[in-house]
Structures are given as structure tokens and as C-alpha cells.
Legacy VTK file of the C-alpha trace (Angstrom):
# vtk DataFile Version 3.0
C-alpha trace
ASCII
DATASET POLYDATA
POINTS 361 float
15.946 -14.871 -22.053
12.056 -14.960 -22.348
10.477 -11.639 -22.426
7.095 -12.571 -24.040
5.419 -10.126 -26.185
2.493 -11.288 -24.974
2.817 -9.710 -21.191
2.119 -6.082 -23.256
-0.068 -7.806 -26.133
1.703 -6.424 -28.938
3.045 -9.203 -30.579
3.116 -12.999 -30.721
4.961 -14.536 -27.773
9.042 -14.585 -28.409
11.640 -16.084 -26.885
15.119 -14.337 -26.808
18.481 -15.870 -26.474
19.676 -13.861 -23.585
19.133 -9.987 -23.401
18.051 -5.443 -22.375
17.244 -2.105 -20.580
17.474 1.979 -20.484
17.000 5.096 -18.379
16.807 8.709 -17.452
18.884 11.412 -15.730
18.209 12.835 -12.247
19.707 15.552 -10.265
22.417 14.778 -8.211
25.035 17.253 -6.679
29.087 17.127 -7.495
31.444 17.284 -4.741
35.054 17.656 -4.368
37.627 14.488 -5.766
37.754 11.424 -4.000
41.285 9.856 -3.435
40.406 7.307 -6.340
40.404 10.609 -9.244
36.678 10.273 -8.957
34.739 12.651 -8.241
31.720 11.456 -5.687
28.277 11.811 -6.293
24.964 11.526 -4.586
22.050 9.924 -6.251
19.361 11.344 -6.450
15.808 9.734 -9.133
16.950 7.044 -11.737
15.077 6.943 -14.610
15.058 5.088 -18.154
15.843 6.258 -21.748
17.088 9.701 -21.580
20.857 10.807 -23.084
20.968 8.720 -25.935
18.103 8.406 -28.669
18.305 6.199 -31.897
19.708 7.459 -34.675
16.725 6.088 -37.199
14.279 8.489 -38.025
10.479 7.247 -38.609
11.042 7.335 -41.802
14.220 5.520 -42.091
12.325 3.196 -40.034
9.150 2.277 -42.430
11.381 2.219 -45.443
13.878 -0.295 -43.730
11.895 -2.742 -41.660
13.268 -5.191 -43.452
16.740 -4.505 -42.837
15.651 -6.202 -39.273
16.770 -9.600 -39.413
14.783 -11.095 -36.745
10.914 -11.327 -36.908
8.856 -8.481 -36.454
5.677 -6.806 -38.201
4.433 -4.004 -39.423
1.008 -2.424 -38.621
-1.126 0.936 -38.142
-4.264 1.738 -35.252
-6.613 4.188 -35.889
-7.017 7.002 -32.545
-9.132 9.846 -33.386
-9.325 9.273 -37.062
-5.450 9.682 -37.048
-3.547 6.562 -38.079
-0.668 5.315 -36.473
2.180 3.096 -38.119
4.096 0.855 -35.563
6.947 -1.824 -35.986
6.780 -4.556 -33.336
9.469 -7.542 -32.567
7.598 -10.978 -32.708
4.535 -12.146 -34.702
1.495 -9.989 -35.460
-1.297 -11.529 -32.639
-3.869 -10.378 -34.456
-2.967 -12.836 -37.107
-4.286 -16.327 -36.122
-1.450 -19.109 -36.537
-0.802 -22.642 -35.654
2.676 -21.328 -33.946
2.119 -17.807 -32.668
5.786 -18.253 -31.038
9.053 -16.261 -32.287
12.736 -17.270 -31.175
14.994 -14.141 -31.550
18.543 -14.673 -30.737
19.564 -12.293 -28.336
23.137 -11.697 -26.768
24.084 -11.251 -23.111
27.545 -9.301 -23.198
28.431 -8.274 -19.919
30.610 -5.421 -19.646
33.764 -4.812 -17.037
34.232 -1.061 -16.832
37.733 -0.351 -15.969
38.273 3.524 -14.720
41.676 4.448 -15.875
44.126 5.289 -12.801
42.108 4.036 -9.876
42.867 0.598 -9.847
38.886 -0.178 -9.494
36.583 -2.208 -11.811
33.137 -3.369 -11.749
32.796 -7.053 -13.363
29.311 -8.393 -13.822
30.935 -11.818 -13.986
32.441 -11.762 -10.457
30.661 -11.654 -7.053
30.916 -9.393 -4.814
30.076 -8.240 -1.068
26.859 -6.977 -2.485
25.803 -10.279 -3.442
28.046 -13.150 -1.865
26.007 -15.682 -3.418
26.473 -15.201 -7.283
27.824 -12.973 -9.378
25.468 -10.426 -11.358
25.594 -12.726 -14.365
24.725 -15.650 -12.478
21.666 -13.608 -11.311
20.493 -12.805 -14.988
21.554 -15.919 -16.554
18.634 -17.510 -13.903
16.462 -14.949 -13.977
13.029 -14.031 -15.595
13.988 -12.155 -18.457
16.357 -14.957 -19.334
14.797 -18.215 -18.237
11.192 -19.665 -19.565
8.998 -18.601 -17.030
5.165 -19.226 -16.409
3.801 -15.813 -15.907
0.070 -14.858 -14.281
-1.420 -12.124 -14.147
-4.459 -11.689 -12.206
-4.999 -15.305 -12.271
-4.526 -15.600 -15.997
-1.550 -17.251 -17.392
0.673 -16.086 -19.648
3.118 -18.636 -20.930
5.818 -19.332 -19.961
30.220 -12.237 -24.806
32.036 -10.586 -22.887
33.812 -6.761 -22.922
36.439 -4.753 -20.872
35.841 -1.085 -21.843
38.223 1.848 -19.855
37.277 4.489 -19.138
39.338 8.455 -17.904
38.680 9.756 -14.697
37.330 12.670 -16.345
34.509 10.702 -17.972
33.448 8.875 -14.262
32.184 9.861 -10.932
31.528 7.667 -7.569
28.485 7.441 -5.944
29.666 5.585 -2.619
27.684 2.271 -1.067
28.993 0.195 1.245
29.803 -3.050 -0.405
31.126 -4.178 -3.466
34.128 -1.917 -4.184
33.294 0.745 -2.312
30.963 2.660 -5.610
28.561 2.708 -7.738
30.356 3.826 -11.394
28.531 6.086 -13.294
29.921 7.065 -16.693
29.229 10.091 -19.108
26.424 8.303 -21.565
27.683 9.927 -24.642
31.550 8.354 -24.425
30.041 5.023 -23.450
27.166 4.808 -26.180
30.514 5.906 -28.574
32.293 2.676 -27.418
29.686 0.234 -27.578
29.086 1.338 -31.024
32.205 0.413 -32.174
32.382 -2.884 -29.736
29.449 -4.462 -31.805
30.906 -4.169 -35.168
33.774 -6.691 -33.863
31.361 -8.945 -32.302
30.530 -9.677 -35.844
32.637 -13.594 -35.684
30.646 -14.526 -32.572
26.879 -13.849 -34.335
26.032 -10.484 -33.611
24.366 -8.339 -36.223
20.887 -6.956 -36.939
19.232 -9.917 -36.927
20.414 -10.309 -33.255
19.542 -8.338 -30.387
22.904 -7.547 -28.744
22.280 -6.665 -24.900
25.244 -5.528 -23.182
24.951 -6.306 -19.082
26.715 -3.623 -16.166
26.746 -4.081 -12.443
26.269 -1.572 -10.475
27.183 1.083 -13.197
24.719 3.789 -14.629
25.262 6.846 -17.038
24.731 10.558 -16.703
23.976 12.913 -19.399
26.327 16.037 -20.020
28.034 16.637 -16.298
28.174 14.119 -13.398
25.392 15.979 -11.639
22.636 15.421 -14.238
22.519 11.377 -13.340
21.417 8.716 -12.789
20.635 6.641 -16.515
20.300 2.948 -15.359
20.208 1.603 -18.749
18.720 2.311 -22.538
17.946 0.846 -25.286
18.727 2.506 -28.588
19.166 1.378 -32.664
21.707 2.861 -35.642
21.561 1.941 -39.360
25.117 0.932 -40.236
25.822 -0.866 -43.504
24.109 -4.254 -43.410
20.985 -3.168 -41.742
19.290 -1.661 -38.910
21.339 -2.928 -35.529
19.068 -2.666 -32.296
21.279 -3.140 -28.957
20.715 -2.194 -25.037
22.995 -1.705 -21.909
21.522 -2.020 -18.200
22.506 -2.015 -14.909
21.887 -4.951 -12.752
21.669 -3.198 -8.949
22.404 -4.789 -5.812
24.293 -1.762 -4.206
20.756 -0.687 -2.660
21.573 3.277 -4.287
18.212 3.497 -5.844
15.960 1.460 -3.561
13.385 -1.476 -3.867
12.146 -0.349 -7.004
15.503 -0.463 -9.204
17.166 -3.490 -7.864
18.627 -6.524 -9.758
16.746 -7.074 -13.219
14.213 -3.965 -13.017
15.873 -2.157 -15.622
16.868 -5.207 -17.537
13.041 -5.464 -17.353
11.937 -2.422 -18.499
14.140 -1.890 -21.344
13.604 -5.806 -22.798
9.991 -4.785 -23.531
10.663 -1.713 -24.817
13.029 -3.217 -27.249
10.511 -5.676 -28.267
7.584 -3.271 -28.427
9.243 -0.783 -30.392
12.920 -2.251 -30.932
13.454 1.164 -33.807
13.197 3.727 -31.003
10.279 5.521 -33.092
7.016 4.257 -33.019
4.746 6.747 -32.750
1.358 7.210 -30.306
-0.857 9.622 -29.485
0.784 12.085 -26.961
0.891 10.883 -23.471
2.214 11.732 -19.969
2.215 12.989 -16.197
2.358 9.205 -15.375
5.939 7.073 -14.012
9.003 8.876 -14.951
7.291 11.170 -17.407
6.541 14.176 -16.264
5.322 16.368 -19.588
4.017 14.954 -22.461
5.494 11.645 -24.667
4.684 10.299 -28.231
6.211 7.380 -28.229
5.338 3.140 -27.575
7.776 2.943 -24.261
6.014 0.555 -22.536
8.231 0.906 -19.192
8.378 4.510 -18.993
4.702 5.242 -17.338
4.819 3.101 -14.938
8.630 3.487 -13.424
9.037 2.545 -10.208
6.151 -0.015 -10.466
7.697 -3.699 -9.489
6.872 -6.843 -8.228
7.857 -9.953 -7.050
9.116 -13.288 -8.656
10.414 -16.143 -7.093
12.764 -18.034 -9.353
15.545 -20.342 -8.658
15.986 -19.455 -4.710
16.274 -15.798 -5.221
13.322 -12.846 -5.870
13.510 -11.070 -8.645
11.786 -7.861 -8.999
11.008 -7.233 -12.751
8.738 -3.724 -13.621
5.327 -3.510 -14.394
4.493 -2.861 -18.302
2.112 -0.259 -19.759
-0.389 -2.666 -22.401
-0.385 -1.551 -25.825
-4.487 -0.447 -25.763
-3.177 1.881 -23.089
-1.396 4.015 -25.436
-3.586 3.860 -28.396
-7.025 4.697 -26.267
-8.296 0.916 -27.139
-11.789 -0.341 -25.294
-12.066 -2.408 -24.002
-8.654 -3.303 -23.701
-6.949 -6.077 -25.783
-4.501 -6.595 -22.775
-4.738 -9.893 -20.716
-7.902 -9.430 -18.207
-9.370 -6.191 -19.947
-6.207 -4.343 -18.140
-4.389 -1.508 -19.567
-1.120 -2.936 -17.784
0.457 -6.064 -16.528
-0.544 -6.167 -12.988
-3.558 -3.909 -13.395
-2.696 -0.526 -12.177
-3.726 1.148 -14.977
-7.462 0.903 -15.134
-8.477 3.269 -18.346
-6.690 3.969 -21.549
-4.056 6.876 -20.863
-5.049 10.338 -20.716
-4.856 13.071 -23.624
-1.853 14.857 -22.668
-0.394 18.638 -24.179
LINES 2 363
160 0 1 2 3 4 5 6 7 8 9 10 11 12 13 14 15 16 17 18 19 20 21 22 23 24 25 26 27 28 29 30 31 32 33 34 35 36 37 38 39 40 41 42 43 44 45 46 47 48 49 50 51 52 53 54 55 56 57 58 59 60 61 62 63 64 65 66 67 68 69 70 71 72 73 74 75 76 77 78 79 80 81 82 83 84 85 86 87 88 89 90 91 92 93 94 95 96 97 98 99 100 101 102 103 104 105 106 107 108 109 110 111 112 113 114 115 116 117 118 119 120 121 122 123 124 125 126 127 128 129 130 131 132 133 134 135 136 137 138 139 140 141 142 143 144 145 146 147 148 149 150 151 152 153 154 155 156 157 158 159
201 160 161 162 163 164 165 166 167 168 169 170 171 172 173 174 175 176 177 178 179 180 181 182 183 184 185 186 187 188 189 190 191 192 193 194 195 196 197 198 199 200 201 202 203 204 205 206 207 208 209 210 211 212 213 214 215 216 217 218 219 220 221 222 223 224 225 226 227 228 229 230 231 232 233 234 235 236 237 238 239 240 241 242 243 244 245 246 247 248 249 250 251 252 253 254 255 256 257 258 259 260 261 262 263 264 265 266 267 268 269 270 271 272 273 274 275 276 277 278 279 280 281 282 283 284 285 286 287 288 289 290 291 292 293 294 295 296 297 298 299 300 301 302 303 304 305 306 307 308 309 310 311 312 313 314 315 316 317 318 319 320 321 322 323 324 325 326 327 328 329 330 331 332 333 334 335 336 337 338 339 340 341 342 343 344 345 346 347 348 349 350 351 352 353 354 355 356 357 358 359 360
């Protein structure tokens, strides 16, 4: 995987292993059991990083920063005469070097959800009517989040496991497509966050700990938060302080069913929540408030550089197929910087954000 810190200007460029992504719920509307124990839902909005939060405090996180195994730095920016403290993956680019690069070993787990009783699975490993021509995996394992890619933006350039988890009937609901095996899974977030927590702990003999960045891969699966109609979650990324340090992990949903439309499809999520982990891989860093803008519709205070501009992708050509990663919020966006430190004088990747973001309460 090569997210590069450098497409949000946070951090020194760094290359992962293979990798993440999160999400938010969205109304949707129950109906009466389908003949698999399912219930069947509709979708409604999918969203990022809502139902499950890290479990390390700010606090937790400037005492324990180096409990991360894998490089990262610590730093504070002035808004306002208020200072704000911020731990970013990668090395500090404000810090001149002879090899500004990082390599952070990241691990792609994809995940075959079993739902108890209805004979159905979805295997990211495996293709499928909703993509005859490679299996999810394949897609990822070729894609731009995992493979060096030359990025440009605006004409400048840039740079260039596996686990079976099964889950009750009464923890899943259907939301019916027309390929593949006949749904889209989604699963109650709070029993599936509970298994991967204990997954990683065994996944100790094949390298994963907090020095890694775990990333664990579903096809066509998402999470909803509470009841089946408060969906659809298309992926998070989230961090817990067991013994032995800080672990940071993610779960996303690569999408071919064609539920959520052209702007979730394939490695969107996978997309979003990647630079999110790497811009603020605790959960907590802290910005000025900040809102009204993507999926957000009140006010944030947080460095989630995917969340203000959901819904904002574009194209990449790669290996025969087009991939349709998200546009990033810059880090000068959030932190009222001008002119902007972000590639271009832009406030975001592709340059729909113009100005720093507005005060929001």
C-alpha cells in the first residue's frame, strides 16, 4: 500500500505494507424477514467513522506516543493564540532530511463474514458476479492505496492474513443487489468491532502489533450502529491501548454491489480511512471546531481528513481497471493556515476547497 502523507501535507511521505477505512450511519427502514433469517434493508447515506470511537483519550495519547511502534511525530500549531498538539504517522515535513520517506508495515486481512444459518458468505478473496474479473482482493492488492503510484495534482506531482468471523442472524440484515449473492451484509458495529479486537491479539505469530497497522478488508459488507435501520458504516478506523502499546487497526468495505453509488465504490472508503489513519492514526487529535461541509453536518474537532469532503472522488487508472479513491481535506484547512502549506496553495487534494475551513459552533 502507498498512501503518502504527503497528498494531505502532514507528514513525510510513507509507504505502507498493505492497508484502511471507516464510516457513518444513515437512515434506512427495517422490513419484515427474508427467507435467509435476515432481515432486509434499504440503504439509504453511507458515511465514515461513526459507531465506534477509540478508546485512547488525548491524554492517554500524548503520554504514550511512544508506545507507537512505527514512525510518527509529535507537534503543536498555533490558531487564534490557542495551541494545538497533534500526533501524525510518518516523518515531521517540516523537518528537512536527506530521506523524508517512512516504510510502515501495514497488514491487509481480509475478512469472510459467515451469517450463521443462512448458508451465505461474503469472501473478499473470491470473485463474484459483481466483479467477474477479480476478486475484491485482487482489486486492492493492485490498487492505489496499495501499489506505488505517481500522483498529480493540479499538474504537480506527488510521488509516487486472512479471517472467517460468524456472525447470528440477529446481529445481520440484507440490503438486496442483484449480483454477488444476492446482498449486501451489514452487521451490528458494536459485535463486530468486539471480534476484531480479539482477532488481532492472535495475529500476534504472523507480525501484527502496534508497530503495525493491521487493516482488515470486507466486500460488500458495512456496519450499522444500534438497530439495522440506523446504517450504513462503510468502514472505520479506530485504536485501543492493550498491554504492549497503543494498537491502531481499520476495517472497510470494498463496494462493487452499486448500493451506494459512484461515489462509494471499490477503494473509496479504503481511501478515506488510510489517510485518516495516517493523519491522526490515535483517533484524537484535536482542531479548531469545524463543520457543515461532506458528511458533517454540525460541528467537528477533530484532524479527519476524509470526513469534509465525503462523497468527493475521482478517477485513477491503474492496472486496466479505474479506481475511484476520495478527495482529502489538507492539513492548513483545518488549522486556518495562509497561505496554505498544501501542494499548489490548495486547502485539499484536487482543489475544491479554496479557503481555510470556516469557524463553526
Amino acid at each position: 500500500m502507498s498512501p503518502r502523507c504527503t497528498r494531505t501535507l502532514v507528514a513525510g511521505a510513507v509507504t505502507l505494507g498493505i492497508g484502511l477505512f471507516a464510516a457513518l450511519p444513515s437512515a434506512m427502514s427495517a422490513s419484515a424477514a427474508t427467507t435467509t433469517g435476515m432481515p432486509t434493508i434499504k440503504a439509504h447515506h453511507a458515511l465514515y467513522d461513526v459507531g465506534v470511537h477509540s478508546d485512547v483519550t488525548r491524554a492517554e495519547a500524548a503520554s504514550a506516543t511512544a508506545s507507537f511502534g512505527f514512525t510518527h511525530y509529535t507537534a503543536s500549531v498555533k490558531v487564534g493564540g490557542k495551541s494545538y498538539t497533534y500526533t501524525i504517522a510518518g516523518k515531521n515535513p517540516a523537518v528537512k532530511t536527506s530521506n523524508p520517506a517512512s516504510t510502515i508495515t501495514a497488514e491487509l486481512i481480509p475478512v469472510i463474514i459467515k451469517v450463521s444459518g443462512t448458508g451465505l458468505s461474503w469472501d473478499p478473496t473470491k470473485k463474484d458476479s459483481c466483479d467477474s474479473g477479480a476478486s475484491a482482493l485482487s482489486r486492492v492488492q493492485n490498487s492505489p492505496i496499495v501499489k506505488s503510484t505517481s500522483f498529480s495534482f493540479g499538474g504537480t506531482k506527488i510521488g509516487t492474513v486472512q479471517a472467517t468471523i460468524s456472525v447470528p442472524t440477529s446481529q445481520a440484515a440484507g440490503i438486496p443487489i442483484s449480483c454477488g449473492n444476492g446482498n449486501v451484509v451489514a452487521v451490528n458495529i458494536k459485535y463486530l468491532d468486539a471480534k476484531l479486537r480479539k482477532v488481532l491479539p492472535s495475529l500476534k505469530s504472523q507480525g501484527v502489533n502496534s508497530s503495525t497497522f493491521p487493516f482488515f478488508l470486507v466486500h460488500n459488507a458495512v456496519e450499522y450502529v444500534g438497530t439495522a435501520s440506523n446504517c450504513c458504516v462503510l468502514g472505520y478506523h479506530s485504536a485501543f491501548n492493550p498491554s504492549g502499546g497503543v494498537q491502531t487497526y481499520g476495517i472497510g468495505d470494498y463496494d462493487n454491489s452499486g448500493t451506494f453509488g459512484a461515489a462509494f465504490q471499490d477503494v473509496t472508503a479504503m481511501s478515506h480511512e488510510v489517510a485518516e489513519w495516517q493523519n491522526d492514526p490515535s483517533g484524537v487529535n484535536p482542531t479548531p471546531a469545524w463543520g457543515h461541509t461532506g458528511q458533517v453536518t454540525n460541528c467537528q474537532k477533530n484532524l479527519e481528513v476524509g470526513d469534509p469532503l465525503t462523497g468527493n472522488v475521482y478517477n485513477v487508472n491503474l492496472n486496466g481497471f479505474t479506481y475511484h479513491p476520495q478527495e482529502l481535506a489538507f492539513f492548513s484547512w483545518f488549522y486556518h493556515q495562509t497561505p496554505s502549506l498544501g501542494v499548489n496553495g490548495w486547502y485539499s487534494d484536487q482543489g475544491t476547497f479554496k479557503t481555510p475551513a470556516k469557524a463553526c459552533s
